[in-house]
N, CA, C and O atoms as CSV, one atom per row, in Angstrom:
chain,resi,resn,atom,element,x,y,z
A,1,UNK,N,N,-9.135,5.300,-6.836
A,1,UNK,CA,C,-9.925,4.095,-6.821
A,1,UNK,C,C,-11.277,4.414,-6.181
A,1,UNK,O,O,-11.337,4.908,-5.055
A,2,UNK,N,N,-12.409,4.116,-6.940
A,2,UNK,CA,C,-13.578,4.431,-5.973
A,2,UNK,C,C,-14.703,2.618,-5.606
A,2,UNK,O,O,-15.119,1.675,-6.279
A,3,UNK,N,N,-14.722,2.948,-4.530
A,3,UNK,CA,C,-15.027,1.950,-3.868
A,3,UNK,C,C,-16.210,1.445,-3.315
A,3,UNK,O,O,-16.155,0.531,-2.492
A,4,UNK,N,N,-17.459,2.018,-3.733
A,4,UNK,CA,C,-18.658,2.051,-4.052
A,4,UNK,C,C,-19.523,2.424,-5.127
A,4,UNK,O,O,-19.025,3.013,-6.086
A,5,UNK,N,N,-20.839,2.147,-5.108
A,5,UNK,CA,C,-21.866,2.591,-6.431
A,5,UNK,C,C,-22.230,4.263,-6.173
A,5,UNK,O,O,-22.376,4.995,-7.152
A,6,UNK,N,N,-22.356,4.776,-4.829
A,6,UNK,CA,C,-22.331,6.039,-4.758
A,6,UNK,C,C,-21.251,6.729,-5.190
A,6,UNK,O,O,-21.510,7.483,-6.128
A,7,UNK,N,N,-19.938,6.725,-4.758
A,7,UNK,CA,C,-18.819,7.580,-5.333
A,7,UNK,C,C,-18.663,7.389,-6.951
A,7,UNK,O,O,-18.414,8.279,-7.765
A,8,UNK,N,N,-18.908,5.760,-7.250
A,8,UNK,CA,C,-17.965,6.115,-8.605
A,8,UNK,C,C,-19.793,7.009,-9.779
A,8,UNK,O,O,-19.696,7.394,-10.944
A,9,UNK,N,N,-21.207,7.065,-8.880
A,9,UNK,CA,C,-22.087,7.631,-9.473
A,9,UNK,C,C,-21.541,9.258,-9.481
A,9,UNK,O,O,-21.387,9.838,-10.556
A,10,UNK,N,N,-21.313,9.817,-8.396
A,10,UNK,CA,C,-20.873,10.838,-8.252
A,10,UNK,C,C,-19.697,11.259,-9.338
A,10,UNK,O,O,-19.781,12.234,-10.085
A,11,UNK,N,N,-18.810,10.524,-9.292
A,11,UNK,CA,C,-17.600,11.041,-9.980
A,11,UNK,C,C,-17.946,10.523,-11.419
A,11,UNK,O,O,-17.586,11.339,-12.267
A,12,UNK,N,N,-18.353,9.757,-11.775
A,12,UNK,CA,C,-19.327,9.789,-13.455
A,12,UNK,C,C,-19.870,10.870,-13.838
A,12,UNK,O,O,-19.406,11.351,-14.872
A,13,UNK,N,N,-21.372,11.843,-12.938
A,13,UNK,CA,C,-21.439,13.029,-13.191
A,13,UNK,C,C,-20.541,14.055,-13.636
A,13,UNK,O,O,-20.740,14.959,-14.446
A,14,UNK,N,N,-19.514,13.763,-12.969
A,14,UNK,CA,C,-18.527,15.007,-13.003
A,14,UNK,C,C,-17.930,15.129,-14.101
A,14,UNK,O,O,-17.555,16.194,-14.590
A,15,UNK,N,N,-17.746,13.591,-14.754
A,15,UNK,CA,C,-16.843,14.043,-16.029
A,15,UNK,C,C,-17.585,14.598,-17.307
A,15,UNK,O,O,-18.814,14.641,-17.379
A,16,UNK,N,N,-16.804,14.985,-18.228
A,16,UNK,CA,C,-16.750,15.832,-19.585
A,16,UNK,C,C,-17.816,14.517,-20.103
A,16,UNK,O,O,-17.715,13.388,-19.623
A,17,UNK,N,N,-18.966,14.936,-21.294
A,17,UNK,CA,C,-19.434,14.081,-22.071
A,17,UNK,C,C,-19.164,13.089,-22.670
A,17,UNK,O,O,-19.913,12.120,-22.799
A,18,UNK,N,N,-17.170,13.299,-23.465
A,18,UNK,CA,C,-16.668,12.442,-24.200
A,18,UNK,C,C,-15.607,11.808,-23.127
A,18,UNK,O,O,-14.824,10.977,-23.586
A,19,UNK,N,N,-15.533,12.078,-21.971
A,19,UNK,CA,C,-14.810,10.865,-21.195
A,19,UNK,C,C,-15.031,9.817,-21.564
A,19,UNK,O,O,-16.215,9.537,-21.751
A,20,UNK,N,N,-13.914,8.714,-21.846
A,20,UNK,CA,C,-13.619,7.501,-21.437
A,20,UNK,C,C,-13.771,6.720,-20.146
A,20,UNK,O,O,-12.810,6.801,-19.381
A,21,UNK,N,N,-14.664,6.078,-19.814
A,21,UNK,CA,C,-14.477,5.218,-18.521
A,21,UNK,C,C,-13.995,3.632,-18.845
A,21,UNK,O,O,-14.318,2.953,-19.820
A,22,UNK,N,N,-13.198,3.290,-17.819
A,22,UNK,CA,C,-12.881,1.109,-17.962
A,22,UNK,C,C,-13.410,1.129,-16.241
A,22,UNK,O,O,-12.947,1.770,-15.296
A,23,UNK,N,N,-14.532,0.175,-16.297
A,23,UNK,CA,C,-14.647,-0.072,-15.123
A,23,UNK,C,C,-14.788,-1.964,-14.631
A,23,UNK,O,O,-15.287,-2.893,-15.265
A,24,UNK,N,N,-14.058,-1.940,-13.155
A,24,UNK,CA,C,-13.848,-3.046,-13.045
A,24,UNK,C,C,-14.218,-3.679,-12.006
A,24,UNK,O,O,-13.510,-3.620,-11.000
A,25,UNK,N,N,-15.424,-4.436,-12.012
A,25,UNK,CA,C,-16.452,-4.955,-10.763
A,25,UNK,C,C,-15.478,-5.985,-9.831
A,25,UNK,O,O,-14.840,-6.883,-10.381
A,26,UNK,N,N,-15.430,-5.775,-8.409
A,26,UNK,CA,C,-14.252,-7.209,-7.789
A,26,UNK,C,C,-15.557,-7.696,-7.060
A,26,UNK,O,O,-16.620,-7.079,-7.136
A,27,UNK,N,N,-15.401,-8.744,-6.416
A,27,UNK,CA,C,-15.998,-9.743,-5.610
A,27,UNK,C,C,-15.479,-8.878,-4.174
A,27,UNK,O,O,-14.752,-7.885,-4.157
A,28,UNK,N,N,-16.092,-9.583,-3.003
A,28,UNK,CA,C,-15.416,-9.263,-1.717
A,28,UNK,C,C,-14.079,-9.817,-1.907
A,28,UNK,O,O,-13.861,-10.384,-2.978
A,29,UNK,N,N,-13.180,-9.744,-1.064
A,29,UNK,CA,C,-12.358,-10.373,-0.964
A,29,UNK,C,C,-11.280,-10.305,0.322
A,29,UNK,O,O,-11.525,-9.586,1.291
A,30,UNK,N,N,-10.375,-10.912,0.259
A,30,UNK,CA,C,-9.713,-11.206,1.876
A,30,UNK,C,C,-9.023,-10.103,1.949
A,30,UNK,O,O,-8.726,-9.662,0.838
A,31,UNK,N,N,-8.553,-9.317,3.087
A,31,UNK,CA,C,-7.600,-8.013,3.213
A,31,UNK,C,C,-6.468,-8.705,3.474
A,31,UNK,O,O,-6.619,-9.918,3.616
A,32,UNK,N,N,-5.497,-8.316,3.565
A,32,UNK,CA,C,-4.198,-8.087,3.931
A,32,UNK,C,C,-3.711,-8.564,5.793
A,32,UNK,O,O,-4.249,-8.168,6.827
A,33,UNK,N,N,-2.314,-9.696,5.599
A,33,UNK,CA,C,-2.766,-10.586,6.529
A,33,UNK,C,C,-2.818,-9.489,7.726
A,33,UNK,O,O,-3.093,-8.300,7.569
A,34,UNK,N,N,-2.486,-10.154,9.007
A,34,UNK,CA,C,-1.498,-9.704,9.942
A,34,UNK,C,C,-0.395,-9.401,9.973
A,34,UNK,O,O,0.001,-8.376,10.528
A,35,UNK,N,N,0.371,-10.267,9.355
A,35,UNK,CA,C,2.225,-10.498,9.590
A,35,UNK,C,C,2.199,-9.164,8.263
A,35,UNK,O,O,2.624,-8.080,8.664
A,36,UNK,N,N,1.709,-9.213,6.691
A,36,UNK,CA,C,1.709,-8.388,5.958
A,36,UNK,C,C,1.425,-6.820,6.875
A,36,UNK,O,O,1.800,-5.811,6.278
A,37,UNK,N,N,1.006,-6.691,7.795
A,37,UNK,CA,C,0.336,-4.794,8.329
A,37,UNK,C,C,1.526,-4.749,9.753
A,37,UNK,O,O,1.755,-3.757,10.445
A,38,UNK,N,N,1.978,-5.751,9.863
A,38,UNK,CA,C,2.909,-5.577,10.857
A,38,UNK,C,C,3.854,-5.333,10.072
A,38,UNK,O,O,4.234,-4.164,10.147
A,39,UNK,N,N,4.421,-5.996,9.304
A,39,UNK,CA,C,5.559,-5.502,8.479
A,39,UNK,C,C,5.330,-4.268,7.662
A,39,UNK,O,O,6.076,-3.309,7.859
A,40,UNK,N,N,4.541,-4.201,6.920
A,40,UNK,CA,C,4.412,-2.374,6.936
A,40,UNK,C,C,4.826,-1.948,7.700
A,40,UNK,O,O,6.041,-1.756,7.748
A,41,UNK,N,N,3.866,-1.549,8.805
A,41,UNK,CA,C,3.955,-0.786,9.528
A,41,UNK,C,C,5.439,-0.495,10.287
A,41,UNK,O,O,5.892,0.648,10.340
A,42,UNK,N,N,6.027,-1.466,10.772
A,42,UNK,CA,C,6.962,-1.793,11.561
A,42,UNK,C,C,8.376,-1.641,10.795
A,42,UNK,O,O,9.304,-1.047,11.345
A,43,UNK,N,N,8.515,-2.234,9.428
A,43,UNK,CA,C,9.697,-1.772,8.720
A,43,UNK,C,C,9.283,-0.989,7.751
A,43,UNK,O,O,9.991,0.007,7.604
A,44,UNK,N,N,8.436,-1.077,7.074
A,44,UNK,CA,C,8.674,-0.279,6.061
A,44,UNK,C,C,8.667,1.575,5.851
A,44,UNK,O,O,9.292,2.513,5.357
A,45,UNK,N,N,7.410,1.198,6.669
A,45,UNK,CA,C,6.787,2.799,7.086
A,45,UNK,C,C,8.261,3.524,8.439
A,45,UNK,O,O,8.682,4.680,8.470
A,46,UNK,N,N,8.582,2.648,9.121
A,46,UNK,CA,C,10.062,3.037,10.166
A,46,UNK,C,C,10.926,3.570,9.249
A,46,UNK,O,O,11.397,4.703,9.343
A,47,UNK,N,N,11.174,2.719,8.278
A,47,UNK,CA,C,12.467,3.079,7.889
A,47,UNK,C,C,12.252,4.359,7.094
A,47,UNK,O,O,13.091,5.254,6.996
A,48,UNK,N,N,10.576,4.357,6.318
A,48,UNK,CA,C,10.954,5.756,5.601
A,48,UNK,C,C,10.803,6.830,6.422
A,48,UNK,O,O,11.250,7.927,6.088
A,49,UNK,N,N,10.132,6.632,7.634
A,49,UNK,CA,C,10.077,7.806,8.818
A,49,UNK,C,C,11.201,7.895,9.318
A,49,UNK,O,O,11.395,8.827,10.098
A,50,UNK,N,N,11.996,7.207,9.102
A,50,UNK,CA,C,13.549,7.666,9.631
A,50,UNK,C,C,14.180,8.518,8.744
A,50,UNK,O,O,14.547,9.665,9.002
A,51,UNK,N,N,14.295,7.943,7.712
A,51,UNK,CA,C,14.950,8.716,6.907
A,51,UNK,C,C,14.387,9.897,6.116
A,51,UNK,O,O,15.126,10.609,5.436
A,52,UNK,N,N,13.354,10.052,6.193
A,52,UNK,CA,C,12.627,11.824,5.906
A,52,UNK,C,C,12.367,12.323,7.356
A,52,UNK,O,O,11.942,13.478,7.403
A,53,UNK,N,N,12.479,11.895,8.166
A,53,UNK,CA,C,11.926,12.585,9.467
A,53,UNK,C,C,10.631,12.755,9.666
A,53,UNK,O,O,10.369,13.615,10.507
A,54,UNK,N,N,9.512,12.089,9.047
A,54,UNK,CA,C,8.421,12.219,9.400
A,54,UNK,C,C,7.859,11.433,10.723
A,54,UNK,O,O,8.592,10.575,11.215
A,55,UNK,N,N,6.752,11.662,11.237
A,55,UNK,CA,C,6.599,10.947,11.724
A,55,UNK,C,C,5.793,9.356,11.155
A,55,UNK,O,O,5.558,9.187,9.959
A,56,UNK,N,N,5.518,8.515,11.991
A,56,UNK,CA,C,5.236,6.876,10.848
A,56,UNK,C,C,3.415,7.165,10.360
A,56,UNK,O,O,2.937,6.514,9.431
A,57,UNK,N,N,2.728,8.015,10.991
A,57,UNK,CA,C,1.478,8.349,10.430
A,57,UNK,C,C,1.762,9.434,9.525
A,57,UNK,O,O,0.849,9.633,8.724
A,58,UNK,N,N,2.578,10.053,9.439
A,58,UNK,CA,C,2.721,11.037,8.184
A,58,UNK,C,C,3.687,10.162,6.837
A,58,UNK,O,O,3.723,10.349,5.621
A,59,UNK,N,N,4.230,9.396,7.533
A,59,UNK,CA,C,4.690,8.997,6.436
A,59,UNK,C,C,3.653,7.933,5.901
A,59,UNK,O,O,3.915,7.711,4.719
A,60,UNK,N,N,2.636,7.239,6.310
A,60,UNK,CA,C,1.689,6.580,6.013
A,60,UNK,C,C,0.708,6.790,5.125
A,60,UNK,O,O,0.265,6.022,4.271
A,61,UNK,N,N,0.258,8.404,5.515
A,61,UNK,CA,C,-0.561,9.418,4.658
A,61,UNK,C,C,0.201,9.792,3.245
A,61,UNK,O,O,-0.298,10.437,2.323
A,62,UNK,N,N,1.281,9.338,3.285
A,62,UNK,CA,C,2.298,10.261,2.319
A,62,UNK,C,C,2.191,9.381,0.962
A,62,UNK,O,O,2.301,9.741,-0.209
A,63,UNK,N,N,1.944,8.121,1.513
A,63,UNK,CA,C,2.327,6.509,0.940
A,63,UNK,C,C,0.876,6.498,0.113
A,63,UNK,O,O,0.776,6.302,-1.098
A,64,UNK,N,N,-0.171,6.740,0.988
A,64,UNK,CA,C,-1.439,6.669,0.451
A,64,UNK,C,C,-1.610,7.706,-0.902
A,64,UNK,O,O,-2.385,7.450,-1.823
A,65,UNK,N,N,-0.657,9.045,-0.846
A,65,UNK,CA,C,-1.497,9.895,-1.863
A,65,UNK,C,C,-0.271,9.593,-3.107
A,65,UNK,O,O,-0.389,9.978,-4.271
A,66,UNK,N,N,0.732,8.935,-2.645
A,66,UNK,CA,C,1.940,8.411,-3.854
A,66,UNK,C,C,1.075,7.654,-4.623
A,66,UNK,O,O,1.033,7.871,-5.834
A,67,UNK,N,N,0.157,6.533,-3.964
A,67,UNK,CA,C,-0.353,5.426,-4.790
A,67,UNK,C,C,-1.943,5.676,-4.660
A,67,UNK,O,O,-2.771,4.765,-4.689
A,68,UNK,N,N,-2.256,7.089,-4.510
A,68,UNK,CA,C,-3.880,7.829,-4.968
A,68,UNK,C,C,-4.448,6.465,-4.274
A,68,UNK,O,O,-4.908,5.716,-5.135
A,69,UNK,N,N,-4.542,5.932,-2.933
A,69,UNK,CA,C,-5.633,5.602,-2.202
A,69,UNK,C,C,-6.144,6.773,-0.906
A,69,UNK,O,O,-5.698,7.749,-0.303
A,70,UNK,N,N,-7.408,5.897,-0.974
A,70,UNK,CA,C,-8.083,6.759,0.543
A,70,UNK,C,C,-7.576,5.792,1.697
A,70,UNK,O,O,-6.966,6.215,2.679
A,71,UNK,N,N,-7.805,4.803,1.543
A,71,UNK,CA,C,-7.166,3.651,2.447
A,71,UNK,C,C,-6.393,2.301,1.905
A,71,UNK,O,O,-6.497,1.759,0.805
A,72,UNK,N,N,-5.620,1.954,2.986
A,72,UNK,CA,C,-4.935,0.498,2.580
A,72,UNK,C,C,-5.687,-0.325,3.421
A,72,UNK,O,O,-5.170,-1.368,3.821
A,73,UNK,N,N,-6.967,0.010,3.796
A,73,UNK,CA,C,-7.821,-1.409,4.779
A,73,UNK,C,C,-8.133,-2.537,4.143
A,73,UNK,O,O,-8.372,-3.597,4.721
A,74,UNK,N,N,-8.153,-2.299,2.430
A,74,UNK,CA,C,-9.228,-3.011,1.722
A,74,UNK,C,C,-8.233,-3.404,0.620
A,74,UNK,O,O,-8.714,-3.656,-0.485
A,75,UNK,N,N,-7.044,-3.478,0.769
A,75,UNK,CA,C,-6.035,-4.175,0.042
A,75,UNK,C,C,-6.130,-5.212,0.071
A,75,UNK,O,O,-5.936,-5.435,1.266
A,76,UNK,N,N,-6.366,-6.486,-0.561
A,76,UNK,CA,C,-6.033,-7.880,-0.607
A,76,UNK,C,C,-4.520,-7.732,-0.687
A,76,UNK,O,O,-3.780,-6.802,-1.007
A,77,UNK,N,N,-4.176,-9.930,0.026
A,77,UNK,CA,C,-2.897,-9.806,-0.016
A,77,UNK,C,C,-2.216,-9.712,-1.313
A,77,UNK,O,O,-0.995,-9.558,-1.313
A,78,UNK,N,N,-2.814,-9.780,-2.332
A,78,UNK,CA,C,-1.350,-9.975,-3.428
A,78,UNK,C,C,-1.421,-8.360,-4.064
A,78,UNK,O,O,-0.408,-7.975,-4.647
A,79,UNK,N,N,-2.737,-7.300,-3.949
A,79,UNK,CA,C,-2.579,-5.879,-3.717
A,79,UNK,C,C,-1.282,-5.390,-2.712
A,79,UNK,O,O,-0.135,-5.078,-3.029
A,80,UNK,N,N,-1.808,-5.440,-1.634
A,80,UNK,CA,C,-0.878,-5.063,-0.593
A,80,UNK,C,C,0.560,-5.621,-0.793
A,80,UNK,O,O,1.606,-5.129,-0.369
A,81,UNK,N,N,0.420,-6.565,-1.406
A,81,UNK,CA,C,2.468,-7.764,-1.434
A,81,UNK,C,C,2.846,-6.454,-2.960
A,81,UNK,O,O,3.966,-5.956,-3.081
A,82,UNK,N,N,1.907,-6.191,-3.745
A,82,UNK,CA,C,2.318,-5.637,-4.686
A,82,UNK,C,C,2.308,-4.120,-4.584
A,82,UNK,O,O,3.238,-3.944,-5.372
A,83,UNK,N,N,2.012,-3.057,-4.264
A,83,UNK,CA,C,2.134,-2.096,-3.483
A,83,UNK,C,C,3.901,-2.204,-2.293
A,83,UNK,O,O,4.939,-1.695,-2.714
A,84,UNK,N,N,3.850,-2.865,-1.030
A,84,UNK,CA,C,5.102,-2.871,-0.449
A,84,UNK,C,C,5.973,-3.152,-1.932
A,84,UNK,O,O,6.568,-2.220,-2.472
A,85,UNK,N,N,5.971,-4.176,-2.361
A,85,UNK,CA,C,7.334,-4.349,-3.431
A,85,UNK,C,C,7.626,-2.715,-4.032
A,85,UNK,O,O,8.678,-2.082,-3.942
A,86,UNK,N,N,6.546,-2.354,-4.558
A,86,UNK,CA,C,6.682,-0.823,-5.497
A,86,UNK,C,C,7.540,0.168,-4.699
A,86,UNK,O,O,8.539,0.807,-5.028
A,87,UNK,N,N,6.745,0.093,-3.376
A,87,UNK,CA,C,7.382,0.686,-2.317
A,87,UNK,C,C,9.057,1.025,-2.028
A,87,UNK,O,O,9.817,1.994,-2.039
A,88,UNK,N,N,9.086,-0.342,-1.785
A,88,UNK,CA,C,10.564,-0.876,-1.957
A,88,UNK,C,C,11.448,-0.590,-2.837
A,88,UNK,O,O,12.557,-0.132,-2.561
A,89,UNK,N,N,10.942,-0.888,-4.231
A,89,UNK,CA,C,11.632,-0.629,-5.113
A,89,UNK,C,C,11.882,0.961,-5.028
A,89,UNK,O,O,12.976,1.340,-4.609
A,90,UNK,N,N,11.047,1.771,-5.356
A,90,UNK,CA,C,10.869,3.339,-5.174
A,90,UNK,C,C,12.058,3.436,-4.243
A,90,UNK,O,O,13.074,3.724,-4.875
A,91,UNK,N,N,12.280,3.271,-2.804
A,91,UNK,CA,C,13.075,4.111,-1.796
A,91,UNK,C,C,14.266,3.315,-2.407
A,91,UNK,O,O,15.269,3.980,-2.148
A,92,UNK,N,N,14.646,2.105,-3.157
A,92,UNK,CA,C,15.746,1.854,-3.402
A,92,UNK,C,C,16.138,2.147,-4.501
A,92,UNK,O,O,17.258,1.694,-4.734
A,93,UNK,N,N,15.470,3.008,-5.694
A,93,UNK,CA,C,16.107,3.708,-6.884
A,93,UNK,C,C,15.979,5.277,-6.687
A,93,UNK,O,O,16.621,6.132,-7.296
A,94,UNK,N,N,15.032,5.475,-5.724
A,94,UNK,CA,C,15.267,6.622,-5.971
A,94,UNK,C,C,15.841,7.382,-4.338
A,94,UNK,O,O,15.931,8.585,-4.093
A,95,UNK,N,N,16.058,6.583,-3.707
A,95,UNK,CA,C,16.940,7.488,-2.196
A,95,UNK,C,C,17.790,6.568,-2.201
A,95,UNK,O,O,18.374,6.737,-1.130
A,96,UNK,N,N,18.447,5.324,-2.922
A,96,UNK,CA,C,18.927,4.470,-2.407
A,96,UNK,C,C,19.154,4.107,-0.657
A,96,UNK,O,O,20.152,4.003,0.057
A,97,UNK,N,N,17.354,3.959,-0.373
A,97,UNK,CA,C,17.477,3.472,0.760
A,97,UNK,C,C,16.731,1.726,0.593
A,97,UNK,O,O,15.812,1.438,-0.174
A,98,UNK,N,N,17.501,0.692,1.619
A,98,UNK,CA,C,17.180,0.018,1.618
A,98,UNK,C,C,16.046,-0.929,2.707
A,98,UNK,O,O,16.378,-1.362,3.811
A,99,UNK,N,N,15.184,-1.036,2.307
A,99,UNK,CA,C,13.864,-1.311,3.447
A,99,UNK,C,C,14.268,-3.025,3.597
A,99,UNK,O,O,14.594,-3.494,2.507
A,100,UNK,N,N,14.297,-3.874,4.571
A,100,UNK,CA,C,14.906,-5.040,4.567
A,100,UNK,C,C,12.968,-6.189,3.797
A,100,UNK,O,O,11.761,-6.124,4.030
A,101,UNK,N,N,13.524,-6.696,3.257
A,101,UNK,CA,C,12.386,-7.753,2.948
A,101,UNK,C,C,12.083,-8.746,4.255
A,101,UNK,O,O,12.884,-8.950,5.167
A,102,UNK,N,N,10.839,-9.277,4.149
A,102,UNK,CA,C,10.609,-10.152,5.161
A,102,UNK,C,C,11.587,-11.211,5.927
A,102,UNK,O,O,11.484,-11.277,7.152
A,103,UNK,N,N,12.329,-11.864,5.399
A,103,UNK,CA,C,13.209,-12.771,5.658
A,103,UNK,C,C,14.230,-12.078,6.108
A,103,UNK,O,O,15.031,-12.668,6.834
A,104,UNK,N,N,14.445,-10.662,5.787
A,104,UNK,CA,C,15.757,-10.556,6.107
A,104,UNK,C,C,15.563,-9.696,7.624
A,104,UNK,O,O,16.540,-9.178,8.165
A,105,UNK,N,N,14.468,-9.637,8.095
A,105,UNK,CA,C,13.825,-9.040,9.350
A,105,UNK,C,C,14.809,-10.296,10.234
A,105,UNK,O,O,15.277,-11.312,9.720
A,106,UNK,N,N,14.955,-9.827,11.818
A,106,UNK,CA,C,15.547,-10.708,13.057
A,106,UNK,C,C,14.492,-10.894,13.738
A,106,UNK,O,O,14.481,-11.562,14.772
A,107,UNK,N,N,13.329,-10.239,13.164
A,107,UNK,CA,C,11.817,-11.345,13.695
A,107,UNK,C,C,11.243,-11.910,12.459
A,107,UNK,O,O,10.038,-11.882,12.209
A,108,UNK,N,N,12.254,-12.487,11.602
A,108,UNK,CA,C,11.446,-13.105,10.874
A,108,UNK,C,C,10.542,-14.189,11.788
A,108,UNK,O,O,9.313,-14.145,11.839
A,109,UNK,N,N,11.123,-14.874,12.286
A,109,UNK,CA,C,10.530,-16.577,13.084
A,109,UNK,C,C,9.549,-16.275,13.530
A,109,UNK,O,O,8.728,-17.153,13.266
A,110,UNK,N,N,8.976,-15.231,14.280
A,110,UNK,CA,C,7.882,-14.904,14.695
A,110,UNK,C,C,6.659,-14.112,13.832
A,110,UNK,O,O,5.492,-14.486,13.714
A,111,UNK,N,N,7.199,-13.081,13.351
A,111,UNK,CA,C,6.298,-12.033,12.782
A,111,UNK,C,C,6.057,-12.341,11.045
A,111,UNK,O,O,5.033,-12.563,10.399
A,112,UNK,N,N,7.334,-12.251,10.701
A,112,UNK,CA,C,6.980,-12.076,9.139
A,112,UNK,C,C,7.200,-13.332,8.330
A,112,UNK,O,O,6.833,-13.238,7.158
A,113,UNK,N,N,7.885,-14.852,8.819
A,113,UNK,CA,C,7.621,-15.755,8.011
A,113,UNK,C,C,6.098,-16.600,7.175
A,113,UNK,O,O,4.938,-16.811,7.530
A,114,UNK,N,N,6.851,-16.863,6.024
A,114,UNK,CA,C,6.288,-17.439,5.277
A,114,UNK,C,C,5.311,-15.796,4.663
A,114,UNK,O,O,4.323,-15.863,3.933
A,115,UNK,N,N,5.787,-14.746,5.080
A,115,UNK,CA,C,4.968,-13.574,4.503
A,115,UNK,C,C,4.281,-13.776,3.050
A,115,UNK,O,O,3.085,-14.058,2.972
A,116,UNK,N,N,4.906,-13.654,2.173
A,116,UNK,CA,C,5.290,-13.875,0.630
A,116,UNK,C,C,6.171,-13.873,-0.343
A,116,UNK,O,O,6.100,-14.357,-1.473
A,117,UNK,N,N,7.338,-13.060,0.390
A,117,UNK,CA,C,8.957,-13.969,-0.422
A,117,UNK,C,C,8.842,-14.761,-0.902
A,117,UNK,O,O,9.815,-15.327,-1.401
């Protein structure tokens, strides 16, 4: 994803003559809530650092180059709600591990209600 008029100028140069480009202008828009980066962080990214043994910033970095970003700062929420789901789905077809959804957290009441379930 490139995320300015400088990079995606740069990486235009680079390609072959008969490249294909689709390009798609966004507005600003809102990032990704609180309760959404706590729950990342806190279950989702835990549980897969548990179960590969990474640590939760390596497994973070790991997450980023699965889904070819430089960052998740600039995720809107229904990006970011759609990303965790993929997430999810992924560790549960393919490690059959299960990452708990918002509601099913024992902080839901505090942290993750009304997330986006």
């Amino acid at each position: 994803m490139i995320w300015n008029k400088l990079e995606a100028i740069t990486y235009i140069s680079n390609l072959k003559d008969d490249a294909i480009i689709e390009a798609k202008q966004k507005q600003n828009k809102s990032t990704r809530s609180l309760a959404q980066n706590k729950y990342y962080f806190w279950v989702v990214v835990n549980v897969i650092s548990d179960f590969h043994g990474y640590t939760p910033v390596e497994t973070h970095e790991l997450l980023k180059v699965t889904f070819d970003l430089k960052t998740t700062t600039w995720l809107d929420t229904s990006e970011f709600k759609f990303m965790c789901e993929m997430i999810i789905d992924m560790w549960a077809t393919k490690y059959q591990v299960r990452i708990p959804l918002p509601e099913d957290s024992w902080m839901e009441a505090s942290l993750f209600k009304g997330l986006w379930f």
